[in-house]
N, C-alpha and C positions, 0 to 999 in steps of 0.2 A: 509527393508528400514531403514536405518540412524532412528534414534531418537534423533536428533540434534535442538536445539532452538532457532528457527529466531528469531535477537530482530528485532523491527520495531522502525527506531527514523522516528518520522513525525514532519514536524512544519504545525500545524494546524492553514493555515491562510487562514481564510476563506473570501472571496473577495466577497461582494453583487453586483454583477450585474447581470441587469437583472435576480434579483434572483436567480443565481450561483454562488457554490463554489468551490473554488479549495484547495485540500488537495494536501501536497507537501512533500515528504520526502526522507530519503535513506535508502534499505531494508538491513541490516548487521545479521552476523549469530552470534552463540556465541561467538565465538570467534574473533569478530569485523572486518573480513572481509564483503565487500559488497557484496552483490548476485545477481551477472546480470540475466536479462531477467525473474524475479519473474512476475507473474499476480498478481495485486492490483484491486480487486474490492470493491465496495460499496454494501454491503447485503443485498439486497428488492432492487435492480435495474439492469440498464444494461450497470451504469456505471463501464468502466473497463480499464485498460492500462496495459501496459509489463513495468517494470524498461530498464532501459537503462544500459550498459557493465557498471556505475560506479554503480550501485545500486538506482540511483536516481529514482524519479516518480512524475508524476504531474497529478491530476483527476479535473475535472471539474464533479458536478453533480449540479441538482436542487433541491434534496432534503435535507430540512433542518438539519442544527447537530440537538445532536447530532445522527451521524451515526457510523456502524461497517463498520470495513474496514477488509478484506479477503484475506490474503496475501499466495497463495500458489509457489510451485517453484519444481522442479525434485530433487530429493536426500531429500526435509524436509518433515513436517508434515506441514498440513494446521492449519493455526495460525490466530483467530478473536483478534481486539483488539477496 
């Protein structure tokens, strides 16, 4: 396996409603390309989504920041941040 390292930009904007957030970001590798189809989950839930072909992603959970977000994908290493 590659020993390659995901950066993760998120913009952490977290929306109150009805006590939900949403993290929002695009998952890019070292070398600043994006990485489609990464799983983005939130760590102690069963909040989860895929990025989409640009790298982008968008998570809805209820539980409070802050929280770890769990970004794995085929060819990287799983990366908390």
């Amino acid at each position: 396996m590659k020993k390659l390292v995901m950066i993760v930009i998120v913009s952490f904007i977290t929306i109150n409603v009805s006590a939900q957030h949403v993290v929002s970001g695009v998952i890019k590798d070292s070398t600043g390309t994006t990485v489609a189809n990464a799983t983005v989950g939130i760590k102690g839930t069963s909040s989860y989504t895929v990025a989409a072909a640009n790298g982008q992603f968008s998570i809805t959970t209820k539980k409070d920041p802050p929280f770890i977000l769990r970004i794995s994908s085929v060819g990287f290493l799983i990366k908390e941040i």
